[in-house]
N, C-alpha and C positions, 0 to 999 in steps of 0.2 A: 096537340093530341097528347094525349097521358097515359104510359106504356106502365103497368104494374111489371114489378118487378121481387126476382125471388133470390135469394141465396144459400136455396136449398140447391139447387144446378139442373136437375132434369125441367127442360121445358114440354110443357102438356097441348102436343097440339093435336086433339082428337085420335087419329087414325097414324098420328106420324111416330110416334115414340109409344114406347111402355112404359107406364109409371112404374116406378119401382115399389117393389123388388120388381125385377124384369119377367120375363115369363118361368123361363128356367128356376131363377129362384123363388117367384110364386108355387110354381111344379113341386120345389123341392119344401117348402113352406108348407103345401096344403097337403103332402103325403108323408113328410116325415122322412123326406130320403136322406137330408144331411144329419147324420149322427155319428157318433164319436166314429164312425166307421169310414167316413169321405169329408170332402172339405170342396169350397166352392170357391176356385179362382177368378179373379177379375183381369181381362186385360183391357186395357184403353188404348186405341189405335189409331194411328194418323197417316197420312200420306199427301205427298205435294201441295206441301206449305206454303211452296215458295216464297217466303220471305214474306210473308204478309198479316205481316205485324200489328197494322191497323185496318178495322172492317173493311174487307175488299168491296168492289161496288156490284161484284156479282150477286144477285138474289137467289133465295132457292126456292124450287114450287114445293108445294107441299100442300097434302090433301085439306080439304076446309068444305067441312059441310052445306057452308052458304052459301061454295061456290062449286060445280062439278069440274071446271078445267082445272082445278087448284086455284092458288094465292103464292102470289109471291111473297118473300120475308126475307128481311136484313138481316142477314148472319155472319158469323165469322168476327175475329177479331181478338187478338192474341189476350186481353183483359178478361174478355166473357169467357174465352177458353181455360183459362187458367180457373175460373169461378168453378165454373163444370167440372174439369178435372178430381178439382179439391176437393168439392161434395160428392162426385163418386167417389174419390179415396177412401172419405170416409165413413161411407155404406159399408165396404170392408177393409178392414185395417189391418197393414200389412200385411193384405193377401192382393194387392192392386199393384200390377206394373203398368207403366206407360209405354208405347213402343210406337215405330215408324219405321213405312217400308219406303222410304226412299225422296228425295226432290226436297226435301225441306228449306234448305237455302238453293241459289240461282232462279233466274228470272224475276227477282223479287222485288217488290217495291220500292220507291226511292228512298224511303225512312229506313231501309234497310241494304240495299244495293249500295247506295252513297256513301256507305262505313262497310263495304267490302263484308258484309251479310253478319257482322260481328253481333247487331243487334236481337239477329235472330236466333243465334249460338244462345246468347245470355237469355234470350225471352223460353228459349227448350228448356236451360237449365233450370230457371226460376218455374219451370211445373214439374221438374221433376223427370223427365223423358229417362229411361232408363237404355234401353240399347235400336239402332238403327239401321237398316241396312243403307247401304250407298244405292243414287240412281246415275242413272245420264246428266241430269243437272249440275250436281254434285262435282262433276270433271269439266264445266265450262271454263273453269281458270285453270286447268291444270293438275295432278295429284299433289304438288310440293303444297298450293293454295289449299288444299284440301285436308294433309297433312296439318297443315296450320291453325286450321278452322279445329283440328282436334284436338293439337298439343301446345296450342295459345304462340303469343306472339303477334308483334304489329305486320300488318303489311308491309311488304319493301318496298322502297322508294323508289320510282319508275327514273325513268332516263331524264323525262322531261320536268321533273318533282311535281306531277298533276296528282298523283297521289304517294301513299303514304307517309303522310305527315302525322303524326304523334299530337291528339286531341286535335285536329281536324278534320279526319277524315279516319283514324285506326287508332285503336287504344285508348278510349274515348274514359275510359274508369281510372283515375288518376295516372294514365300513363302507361297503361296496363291493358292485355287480355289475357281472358287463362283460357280460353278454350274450351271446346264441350266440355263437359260433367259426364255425358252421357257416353256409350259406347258404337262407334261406327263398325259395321261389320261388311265385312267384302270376300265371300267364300270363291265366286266365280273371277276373281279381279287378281291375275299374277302379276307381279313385277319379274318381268322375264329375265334380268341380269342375276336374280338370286335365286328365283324357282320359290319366294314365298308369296302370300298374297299380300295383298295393300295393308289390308288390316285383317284381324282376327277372324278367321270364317265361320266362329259359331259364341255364343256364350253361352255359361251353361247358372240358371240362377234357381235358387232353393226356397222354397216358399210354402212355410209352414209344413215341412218334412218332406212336400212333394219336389223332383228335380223337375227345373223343367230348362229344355234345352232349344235356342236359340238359332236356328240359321238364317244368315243375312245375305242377299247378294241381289246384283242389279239383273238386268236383259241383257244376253248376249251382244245385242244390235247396239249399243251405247258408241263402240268408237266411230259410227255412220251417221250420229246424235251430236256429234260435239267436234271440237275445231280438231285436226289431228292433233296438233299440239299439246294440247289437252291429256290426252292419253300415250303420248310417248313412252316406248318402253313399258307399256300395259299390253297383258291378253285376255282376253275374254271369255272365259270358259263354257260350255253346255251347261244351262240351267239343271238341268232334270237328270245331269250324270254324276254332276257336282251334290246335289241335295241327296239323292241316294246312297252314294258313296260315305258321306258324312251320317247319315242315320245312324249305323251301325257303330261307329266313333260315337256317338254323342249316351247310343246305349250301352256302352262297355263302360263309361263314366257312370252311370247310375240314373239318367235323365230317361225317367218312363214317358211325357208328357216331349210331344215336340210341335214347332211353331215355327213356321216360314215366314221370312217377312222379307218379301221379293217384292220390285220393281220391274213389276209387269204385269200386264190387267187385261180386262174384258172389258163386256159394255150389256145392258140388257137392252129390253125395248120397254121399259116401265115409263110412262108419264110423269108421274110423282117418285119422292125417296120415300125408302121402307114400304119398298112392295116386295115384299119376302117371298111372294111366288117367284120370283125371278124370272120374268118372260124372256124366254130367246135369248140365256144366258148365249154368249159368242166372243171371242178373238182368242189371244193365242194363250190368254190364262188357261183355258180349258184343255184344247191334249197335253198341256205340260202337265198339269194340277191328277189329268187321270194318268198319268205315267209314275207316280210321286210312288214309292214305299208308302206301303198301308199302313204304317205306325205313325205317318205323319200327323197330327192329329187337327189343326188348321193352316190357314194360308192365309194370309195378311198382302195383299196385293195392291200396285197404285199404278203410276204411268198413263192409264189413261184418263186417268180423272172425270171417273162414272161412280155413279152408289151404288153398293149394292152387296147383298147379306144372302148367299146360296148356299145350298147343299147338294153336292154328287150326289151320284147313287149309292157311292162307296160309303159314304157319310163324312166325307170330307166337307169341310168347311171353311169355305172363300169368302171374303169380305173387301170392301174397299169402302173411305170414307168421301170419296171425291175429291176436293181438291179446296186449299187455300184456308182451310181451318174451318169453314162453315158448317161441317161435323165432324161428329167423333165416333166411334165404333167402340162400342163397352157389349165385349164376351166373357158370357161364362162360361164356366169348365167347374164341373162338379165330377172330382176326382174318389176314386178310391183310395182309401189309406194306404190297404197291406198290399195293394197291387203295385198301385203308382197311373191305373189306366182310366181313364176320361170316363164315367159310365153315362152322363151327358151334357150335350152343351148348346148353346144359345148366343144369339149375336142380337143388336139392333142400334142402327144409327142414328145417331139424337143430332136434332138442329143447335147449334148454338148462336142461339135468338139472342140479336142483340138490342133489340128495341129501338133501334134508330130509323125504322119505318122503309118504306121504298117509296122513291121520287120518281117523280114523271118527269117528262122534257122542261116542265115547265118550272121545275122545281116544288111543286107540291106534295104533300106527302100522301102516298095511297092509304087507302082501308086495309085494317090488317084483321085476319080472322079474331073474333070477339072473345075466345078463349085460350087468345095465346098470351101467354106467361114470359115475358124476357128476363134472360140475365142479368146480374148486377155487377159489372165490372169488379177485376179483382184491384183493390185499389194498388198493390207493390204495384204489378204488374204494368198497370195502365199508369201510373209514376213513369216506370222505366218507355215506355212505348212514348208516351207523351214528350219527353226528353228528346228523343229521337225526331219524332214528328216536329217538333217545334227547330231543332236544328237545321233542318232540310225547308223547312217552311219558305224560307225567302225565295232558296231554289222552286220548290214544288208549288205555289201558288200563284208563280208567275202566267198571267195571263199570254197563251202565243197567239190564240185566235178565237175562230167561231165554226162553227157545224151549222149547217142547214136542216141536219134532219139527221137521227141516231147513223151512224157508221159499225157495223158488226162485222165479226169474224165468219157470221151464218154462210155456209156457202149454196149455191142453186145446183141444179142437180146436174153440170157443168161441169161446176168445181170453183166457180167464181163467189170471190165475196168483196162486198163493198168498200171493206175498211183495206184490203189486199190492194184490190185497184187502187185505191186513194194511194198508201205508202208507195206502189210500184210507181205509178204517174211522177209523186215525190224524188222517188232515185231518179226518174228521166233526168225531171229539170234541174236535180243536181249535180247529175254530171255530162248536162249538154253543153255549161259553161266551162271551158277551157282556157287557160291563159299560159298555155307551154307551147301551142301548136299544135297539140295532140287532136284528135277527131272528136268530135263530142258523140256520146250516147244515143243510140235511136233507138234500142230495146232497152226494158228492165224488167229482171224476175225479181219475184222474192218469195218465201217460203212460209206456209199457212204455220206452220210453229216455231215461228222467230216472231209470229201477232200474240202475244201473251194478256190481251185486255180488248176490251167492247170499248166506245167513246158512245155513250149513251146518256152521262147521269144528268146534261145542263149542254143548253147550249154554247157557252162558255168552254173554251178548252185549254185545263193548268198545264205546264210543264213537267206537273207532277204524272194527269192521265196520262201524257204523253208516254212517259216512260214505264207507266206499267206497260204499255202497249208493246215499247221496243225495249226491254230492261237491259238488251246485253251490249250495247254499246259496240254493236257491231260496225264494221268502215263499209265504205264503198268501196268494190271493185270493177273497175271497167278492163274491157278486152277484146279484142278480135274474135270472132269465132264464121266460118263460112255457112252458109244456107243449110248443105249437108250437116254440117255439125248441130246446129239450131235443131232440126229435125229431128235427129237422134238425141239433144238431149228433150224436147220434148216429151221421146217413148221413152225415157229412164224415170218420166212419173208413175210407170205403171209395171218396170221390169224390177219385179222386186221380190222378195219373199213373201207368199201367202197371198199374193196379186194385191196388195195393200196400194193405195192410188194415191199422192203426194203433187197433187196438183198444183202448182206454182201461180203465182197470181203475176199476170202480166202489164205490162204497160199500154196507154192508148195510142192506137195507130199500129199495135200488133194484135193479130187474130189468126186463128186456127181452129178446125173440127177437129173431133176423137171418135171413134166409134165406140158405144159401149159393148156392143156384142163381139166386140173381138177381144180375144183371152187374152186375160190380166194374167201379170205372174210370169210373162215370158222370160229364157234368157237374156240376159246382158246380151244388147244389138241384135236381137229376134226380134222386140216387138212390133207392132203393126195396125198399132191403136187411131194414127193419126191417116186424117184421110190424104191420099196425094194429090197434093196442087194445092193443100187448103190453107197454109201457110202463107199468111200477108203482111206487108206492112207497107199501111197507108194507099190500101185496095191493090196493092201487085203484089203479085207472087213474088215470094223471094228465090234466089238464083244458086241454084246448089253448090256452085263454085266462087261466087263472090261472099266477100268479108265485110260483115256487120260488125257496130260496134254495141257491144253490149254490158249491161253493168247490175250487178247484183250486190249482195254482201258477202264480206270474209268468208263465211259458213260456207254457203254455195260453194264460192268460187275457189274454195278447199276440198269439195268434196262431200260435203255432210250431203245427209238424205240422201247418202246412195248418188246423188248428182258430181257422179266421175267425169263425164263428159266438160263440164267448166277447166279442168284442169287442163286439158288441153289448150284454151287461150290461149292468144300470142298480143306480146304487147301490153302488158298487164302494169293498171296503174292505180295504184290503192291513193282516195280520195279520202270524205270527211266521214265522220261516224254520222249512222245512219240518223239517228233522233234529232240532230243538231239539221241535217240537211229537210226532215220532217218539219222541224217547226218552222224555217225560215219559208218551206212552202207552204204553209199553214197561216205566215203573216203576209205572204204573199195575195194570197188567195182573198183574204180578208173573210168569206164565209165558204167552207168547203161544201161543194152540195153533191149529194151522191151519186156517183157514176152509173152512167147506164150501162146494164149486161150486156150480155152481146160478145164480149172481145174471144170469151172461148166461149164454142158450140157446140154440145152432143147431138150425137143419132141413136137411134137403138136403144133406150132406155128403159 
């Protein structure tokens, strides 16, 4: 198949993008509004990258006349993004900033994760990204790591020397990293031993006479997101008390024009991207975004890794590009001169098509809408990307197994998902073998966002899928915990803020109901979701006083996701990293074929 290709950057897919000039600047075009008296800012906006440096295998739907459910399209890919990028720049010439709210390194690919995310430091720098906020990602290794990723420098060398080795593994540019280019910002993020914050809580940048003024900061809920360790000696401050308070700071400096770029999001109900009505705009962007000072003038939002281009009532303006670089968000702002005040603005999210088609199970490649336009790889770009990919290659192509039939993160209206079951099953039989004496495994949780990837693209499964699947190189932990305990931590999927549900993907031979009509949201040890007696393993009830052996990952078994009850274990014995005990059941298995539902059950739905 023969994918025309353009190096102008905006790809034309019907109903999905505006050709440029974008609408706004059509608006400002066919009436004459920009004159020596206002000026039309660009910003280009990204969020949760995660490290995905070469085309992720997630497709995107996007509307296509010949077909009404949509069409999927291969997008993404730090080469074609950078093409984009550069041909927006230079629609307007230095009036274009780049910006990201949050996750761009962690969870990231193995071309990238395998060099300690360094790849993806250099691939931001090389488009130019100008300032960032930090998310929850961002503090998987730590603030010192984080720190690092900013002010350059090799990774340290671990106890065991399995990493940071200098041109093996960190330092990969003659022996060197310099570290972002760009600016990390952390308004709500204290370092509690000094009272400052991690990094700078705003920047303020001047663009063609207008100020315009920067705040960056993650989601409160970040140290419940990542290992404690992680965030040691960090506090976390109130989004919406923090950004207010800093307004009034940012306009005493001269910055009329201001711009959130938070790590925190919503989600709509739209089928396809760039559906700017924004149906059922919901989560918790929205009462923070209307609590916001009215001078704010956009939000640049990510974390949940949804599209989408909304407008308040207030006329504030929320966007998000989704997730992994498969778009980009290009807003304008057509400012007044002698004001400095927004008189109006425009957002829309462009696909970055990268013409590599989408595969079936079978490997063939689908039909792509007749009048899509792909990218043309930036060649610096995919130089450096290719470098990387080709280093990790021996690692990342190594065949562990086979699938029977795609394996997703999709869950049933439960909470259960396929590829969940599969890794949990995975932890069983990793740590039912024992060679200390210790008791083997009879349960395993694990946590729907520690699954970072679908196993769909080939029957075939690399060591590379493998690890976008599980990128963080979490361990096993096993532990005692008694029936009562089990049960309670059950309700802690559902005793959370905003009754948000965190459903753990279980092991076979354990089962349990939930009611759905019983109130989500409850206090810590109120809830009352799970029905009594429905708790099994291996068709009997479990015994509220006797002690299970149970086995999760680090994460959990610290604490994240609000799952405080793990910590309680007795007995506690850290096993192998999680990916490694994945594939040796994966070569086990010889073809994984998909688990049948059933293990959790609702009522009430």
């Amino acid at each position: 198949m023969t994918y025309k290709r353009i190096h102008i950057g905006i790809a034309l897919l019907g109903a999905v993008v505006c050709a440029t000039p974008t609408a706004l600047l059509a608006q400002v075009s066919s009436q004459g509004l920009e004159d020596k008296a206002s000026v039309t800012i660009s910003l280009l906006a990204l969020n949760d990258f995660h490290g995905n440096i070469m085309p992720p295998a997630a497709p995107v739907l996007v509307p296509d006349a010949a077909n009404p459910l949509g069409t999927r399209v291969s997008a993404g890919g730090a080469a074609y993004l950078s093409t984009l990028v550069r041909s927006l720049k230079q629609q307007n010439p230095a009036r274009t900033l780049l910006v990201a709210a949050g996750d761009m390194v962690g969870a990231s690919q193995l071309s990238s994760g395998l060099f300690h995310d360094e790849p993806t430091v250099d691939v931001l720098n090389h488009l130019g990204l100008d300032v960032a906020s930090v998310g929850n990602h961002e503090f998987d290794r730590g603030s010192a790591e984080l720190l690092r990723l900013q002010n350059g420098g090799c990774f340290p060398l671990t106890a065991d020397g399995s990493a940071g080795v200098v041109g093996r593994d960190t330092c990969m540019n003659q022996g060197q990293f310099a570290g972002a280019k760009f600016r990390y910002l952390a308004a709500n993020v204290r370092v509690q031993a000094t009272g400052n914050t991690l990094f700078a809580p705003y920047d303020i940048r001047t663009v063609d006479g207008v100020k315009i003024g920067f705040i960056g900061l993650t989601l409160r809920d970040t140290p419940s997101m990542v290992v404690p360790s992680g965030v040691a000696g960090l506090a976390f401050e109130d989004e919406v008390a923090t950004i207010n308070a800093l307004v009034p700071v940012l306009q005493s400096q001269g910055a009329t024009v201001i711009v959130v770029l938070i790590h925190q999001g919503g989600q709509t109900t739209a089928r396809t991207v760039q559906d700017k009505s924004c149906p059922g705009l919901s989560g918790e962007i929205v009462p923070l975004a209307d609590r916001l000072d009215p001078a704010v003038d956009v939000v640049v939002s990510g974390h949940t890794h949804q599209e989408y281009v909304c407008t308040r009532p207030s006329g504030l303006l929320i966007t998000q590009s989704g997730y992994y670089g498969r778009l980009l968000t290009k807003i304008d702002l057509l400012v007044d001169r002698a004001t400095g005040k927004v008189r109006a603005k425009d957002a829309n999210n462009l696909v970055v098509v990268n013409g590599q088609g989408v595969k079936d199970m079978q490997g063939s490649l689908l039909a792509v809408p007749a009048q899509l336009l792909a990218l043309a790889p930036d060649p610096e770009v995919d130089a450096l990307v290719r470098r990387y990919g080709d280093l990790s290659a021996t690692i990342s192509d190594a065949v562990i197994g086979r699938i029977a039939a795609p394996l997703t993160r999709q869950t049933n209206a439960a909470g259960e998902s396929a590829l969940g079951a599969v890794i949990a099953d995975a932890y069983l039989v990793g740590a039912s073998r024992t060679d200390d004496g210790s008791r083997p495994a009879q349960i395993a949780f694990t946590n729907p966002g520690g699954i970072r990837s679908d196993l769909v693209s080939s029957l075939s499964v690399s060591f590379g899928q493998l690890f976008n699947v599980l990128p963080f190189n979490n361990t096993l932990v096993s532990m005692d915990l008694t029936g009562q305990q089990i049960v309670r931590l059950l309700e802690q999927q559902w005793e959370r803020a905003y009754g948000r549900g965190v459903v753990m993907s279980v092991s076979q031979g354990f089962g349990y109901t939930w009611d759905a009509s019983a109130p989500a949201g409850a206090v810590r040890g109120e809830g009352r979701r799970v029905l009594p007696g429905s708790v099994t393993l291996n068709g009997e009830p479990i015994l509220a006083e006797q002690y299970y052996r149970v086995v999760t990952n680090n994460f959990l078994a610290d604490g994240g996701d609000g799952f405080t009850l793990f910590q309680q274990g007795k007995n506690r014995q850290t096993g192998e990293i999680d990916s490694a005990v994945v594939k040796l059941y994966f070569r086990m298995k010889g073809a994984v074929q998909v688990p049948a539902s059933g293990r959790i059950q609702s009522i009430n739905q």
